[in-house]
C-alpha positions as CSV (number, residue, x, y, z in Angstrom):
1,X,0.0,0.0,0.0
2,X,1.4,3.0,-0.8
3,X,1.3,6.0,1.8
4,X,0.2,9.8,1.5
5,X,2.6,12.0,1.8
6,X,1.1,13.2,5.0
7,X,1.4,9.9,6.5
8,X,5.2,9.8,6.5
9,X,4.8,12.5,9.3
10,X,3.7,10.3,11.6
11,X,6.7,7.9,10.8
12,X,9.5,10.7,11.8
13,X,11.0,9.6,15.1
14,X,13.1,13.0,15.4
15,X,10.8,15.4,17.2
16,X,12.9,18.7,14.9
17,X,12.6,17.3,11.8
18,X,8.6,15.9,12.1
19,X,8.2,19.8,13.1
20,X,10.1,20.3,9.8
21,X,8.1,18.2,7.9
22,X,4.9,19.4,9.0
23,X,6.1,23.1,8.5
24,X,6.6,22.2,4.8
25,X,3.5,20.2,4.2
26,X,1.4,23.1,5.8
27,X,2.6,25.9,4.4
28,X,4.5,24.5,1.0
29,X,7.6,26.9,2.3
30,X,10.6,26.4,0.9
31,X,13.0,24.3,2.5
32,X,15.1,26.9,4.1
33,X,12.1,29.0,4.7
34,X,11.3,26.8,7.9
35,X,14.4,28.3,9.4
36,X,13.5,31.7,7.8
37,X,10.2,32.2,10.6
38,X,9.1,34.5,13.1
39,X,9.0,31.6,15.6
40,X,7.7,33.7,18.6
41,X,4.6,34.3,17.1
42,X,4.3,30.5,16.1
43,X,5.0,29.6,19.6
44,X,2.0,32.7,20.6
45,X,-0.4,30.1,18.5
46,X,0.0,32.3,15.6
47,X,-1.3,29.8,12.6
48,X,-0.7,32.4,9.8
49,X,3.1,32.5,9.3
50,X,5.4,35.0,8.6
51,X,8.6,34.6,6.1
52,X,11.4,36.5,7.3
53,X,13.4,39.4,5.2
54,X,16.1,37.1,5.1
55,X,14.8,34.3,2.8
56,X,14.9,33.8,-0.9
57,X,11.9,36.3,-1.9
58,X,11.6,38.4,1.2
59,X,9.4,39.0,4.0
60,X,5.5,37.5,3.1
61,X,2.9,36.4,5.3
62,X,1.4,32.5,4.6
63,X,-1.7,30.9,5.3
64,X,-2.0,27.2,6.0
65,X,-4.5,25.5,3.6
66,X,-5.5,23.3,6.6
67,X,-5.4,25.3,9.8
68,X,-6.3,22.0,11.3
69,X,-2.7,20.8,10.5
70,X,-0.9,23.3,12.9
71,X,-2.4,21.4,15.8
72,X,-2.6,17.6,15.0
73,X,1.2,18.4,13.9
74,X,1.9,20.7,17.7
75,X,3.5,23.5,15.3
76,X,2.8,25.5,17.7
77,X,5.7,23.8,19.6
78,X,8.6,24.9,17.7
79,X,11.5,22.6,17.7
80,X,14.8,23.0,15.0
81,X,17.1,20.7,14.2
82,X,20.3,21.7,14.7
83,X,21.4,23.4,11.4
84,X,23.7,26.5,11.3
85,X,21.6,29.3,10.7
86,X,24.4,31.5,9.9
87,X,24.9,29.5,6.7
88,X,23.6,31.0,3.4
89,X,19.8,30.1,2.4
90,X,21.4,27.7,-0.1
91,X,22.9,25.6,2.1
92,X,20.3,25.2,4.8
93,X,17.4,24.4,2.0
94,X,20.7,21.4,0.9
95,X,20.5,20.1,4.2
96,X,16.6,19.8,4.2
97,X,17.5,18.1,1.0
98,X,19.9,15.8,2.5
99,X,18.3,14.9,5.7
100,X,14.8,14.2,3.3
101,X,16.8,12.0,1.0
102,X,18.1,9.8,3.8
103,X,14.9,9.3,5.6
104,X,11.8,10.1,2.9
105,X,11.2,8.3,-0.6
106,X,10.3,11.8,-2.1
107,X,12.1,15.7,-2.2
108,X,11.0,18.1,0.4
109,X,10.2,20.6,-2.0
110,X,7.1,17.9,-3.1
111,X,5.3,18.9,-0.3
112,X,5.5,22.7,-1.8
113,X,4.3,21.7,-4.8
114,X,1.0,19.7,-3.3
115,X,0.7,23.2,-1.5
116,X,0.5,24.6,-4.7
117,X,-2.1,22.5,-6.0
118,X,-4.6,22.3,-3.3
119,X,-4.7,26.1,-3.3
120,X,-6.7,25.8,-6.4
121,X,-8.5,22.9,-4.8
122,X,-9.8,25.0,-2.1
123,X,-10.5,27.9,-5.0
124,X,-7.5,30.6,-3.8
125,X,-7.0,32.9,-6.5
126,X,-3.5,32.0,-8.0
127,X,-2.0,35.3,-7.7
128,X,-2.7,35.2,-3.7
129,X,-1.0,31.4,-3.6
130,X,1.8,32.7,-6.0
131,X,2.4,35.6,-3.7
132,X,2.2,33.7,-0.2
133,X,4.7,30.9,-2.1
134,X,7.2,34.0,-3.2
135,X,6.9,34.3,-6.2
136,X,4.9,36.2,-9.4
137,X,1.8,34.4,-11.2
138,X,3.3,34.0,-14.3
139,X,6.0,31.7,-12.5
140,X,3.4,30.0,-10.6
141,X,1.2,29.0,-13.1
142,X,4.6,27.9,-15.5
143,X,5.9,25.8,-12.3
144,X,2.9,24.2,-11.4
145,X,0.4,24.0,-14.4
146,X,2.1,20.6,-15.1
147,X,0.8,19.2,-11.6
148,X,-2.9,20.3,-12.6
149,X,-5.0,17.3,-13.8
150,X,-8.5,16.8,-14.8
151,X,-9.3,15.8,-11.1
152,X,-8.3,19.4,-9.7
153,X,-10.3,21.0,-12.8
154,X,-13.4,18.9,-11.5
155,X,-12.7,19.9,-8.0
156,X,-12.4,23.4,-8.9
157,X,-15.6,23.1,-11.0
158,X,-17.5,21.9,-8.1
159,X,-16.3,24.3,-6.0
160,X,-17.4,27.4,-7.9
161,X,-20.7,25.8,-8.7
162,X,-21.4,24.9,-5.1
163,X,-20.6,28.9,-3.9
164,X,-23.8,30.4,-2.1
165,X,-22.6,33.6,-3.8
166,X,-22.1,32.0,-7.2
167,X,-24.0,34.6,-10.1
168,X,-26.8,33.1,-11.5
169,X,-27.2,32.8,-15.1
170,X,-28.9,35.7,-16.4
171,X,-32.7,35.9,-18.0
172,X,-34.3,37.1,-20.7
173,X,-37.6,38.0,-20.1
174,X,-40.3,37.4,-22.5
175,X,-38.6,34.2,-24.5
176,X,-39.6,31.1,-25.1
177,X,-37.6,28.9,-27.1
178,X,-41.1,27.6,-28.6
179,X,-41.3,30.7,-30.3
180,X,-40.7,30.4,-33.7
181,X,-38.7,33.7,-35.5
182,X,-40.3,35.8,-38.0
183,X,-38.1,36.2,-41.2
């Protein structure tokens, strides 16, 4: 049987890197990103994170796409591994890499991209995903259109359809298609 991503959280026996882990798969940051937080305001209960200045793109804010996640994960309990964080983004996101390829069958930076695709599951506007992953729409859409498959356009579908504020088709008053035209 083959696993969800989600459940190899529940197989990581180091308490620092399952915090890892769930950091990723909540908020699809990049992998040095996790080391990149305001962590005080995590610890406060704080579910919406906040990217610091001194990551790849900047200072941004990110929403988690289940809120549910930062407690059945204890996020809230913040808990690094021990990686020098005086080492340039490059090399932290490497060891992320590293400590992922020893111990998980799949790249860290696949729990970004399932991120990125269940923010069109749950309907947010791809420019708002694109900004809360760092980057433009144009790149988002090129990165990630590839990931997109007739389940997520049915999903999408049904969301839209299913919206209590959804327009309703217009009407014209006063036809019938049983009238017949005059020529």
């Amino acid at each position: 049987m083959r696993l969800l991503k989600i459940q190899y959280f529940y197989q990581i026996e180091d308490e620092a890197w399952r915090w890892v882990y769930g950091m990723l798969a909540t908020y699809g940051l990049r992998n040095h990103e996790v080391f990149r937080l305001d962590f005080g305001a995590i610890a406060r209960g704080d579910y919406i994170v906040n990217v610091g200045e001194n990551s790849k793109t900047g200072a941004r804010r990110v929403w988690p796409c289940y809120p549910e996640w930062f407690s059945q994960f204890n996020l809230q309990e913040v808990t690094l591994p021990k990686v020098n964080l005086d080492r340039p983004n490059a090399d932290i996101g490497h060891a992320v890499t590293l400590w992922f390829h020893r111990h998980i069958p799949f790249q860290p930076y696949d729990l970004r991209h399932c991120w990125a695709v269940r923010t069109l599951e749950f309907g947010l506007d791809v420019s708002l995903a694109a900004q809360q992953m760092g980057h433009s729409a144009q790149i988002h859409t090129e990165l990630y259109h590839h990931w997109i498959n007739e389940r997520h356009h049915q999903r999408a579908f049904e969301l839209m359809m299913h919206r209590s504020e959804r327009p309703t088709p217009p009407v014209v008053l006063g036809y019938s298609k049983d009238v017949k035209s005059v020529d």
